[in-house]
Structures are given as structure tokens and as C-alpha cells.
C-alpha positions, 0 to 999 in steps of 0.5 A: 842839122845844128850842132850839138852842146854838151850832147844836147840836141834841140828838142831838149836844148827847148825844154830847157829854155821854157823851164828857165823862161817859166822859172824867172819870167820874160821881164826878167831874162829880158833884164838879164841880157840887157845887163849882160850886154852892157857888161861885155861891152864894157869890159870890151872897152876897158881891154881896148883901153889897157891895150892901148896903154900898153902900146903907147908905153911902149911907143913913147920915145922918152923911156928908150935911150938914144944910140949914144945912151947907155941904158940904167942898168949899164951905166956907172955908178956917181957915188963910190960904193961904201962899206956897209959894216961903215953905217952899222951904229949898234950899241953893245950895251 
């Protein structure tokens, strides 16, 4: 027994195949697919690329710092930190 879509069964799932077969023309559905085809396998491709992306910067060994490193966000500033009422120039005028 095949499964059902949407409560369909294969007497009305052929019905519809000829109406689309009759509407569009075999050339045609068969340009569909083949079009259909390239485009999900380039978007398969294009996933496996960014994925790979992902993972090579995350492996690199550049962006983590070294057990006797601290990372930015934990290191001390070079500069004092300055007033910023100091760099205000406005001209009342």
C-alpha cells in the first residue's frame, strides 16, 4: 500500500500528474527538473562550502590565544582612558 500526501491516494495523485503533464507539455516538465536538479545541487555545494568556512575558522590556530595569552577582552588597556568632557570643542556663540 503507498503512503498517502495530503490524504491523496494514487488514483488522484495520476489525475494530477496528467493535468500538469497535459498543461505544460513533456519538453518542458522535462527542463523543470533538470533545472531543478542543478539548483539543488548547487545549493548542496554552496552549504558544504560555508560549512567548511565555519570549520576551518574555528580551527585556525591564529584567533586563539596561547595558554600564557589573555584574550582581547582581558587585557589592559595601552592608553590612559581620557575624560571625555576633554575632547568636547563647542563654541557658544
Amino acid at each position: 500500500m503507498t503512503p498517502l500526501i495530503f490524504n491523496l491516494g494514487p488514483m488522484e495523485l495520476v489525475i494530477i500528474l496528467v493535468i500538469v503533464l497535459l498543461l505544460f507539455g513533456g519538453s518542458r516538465l522535462a527542463g523543470l527538473g533538470k533545472s531543478t536538479g542543478r539548483a539543488l545541487k548547487e545549493f548542496k555545494e554552496e552549504t558544504k562550502d560555508l560549512k567548511g568556512d565555519k570549520k576551518s575558522e574555528l580551527d585556525a590556530p591564529g584567533d586563539q590565544p596561547s595558554a600564557g595569552q589573555q584574550s582581547s577582552s582581558q587585557q589592559t588597556p595601552q592608553s590612559p582612558i581620557q575624560d571625555p568632557a576633554a575632547n568636547d570643542v563647542r563654541k557658544d556663540g
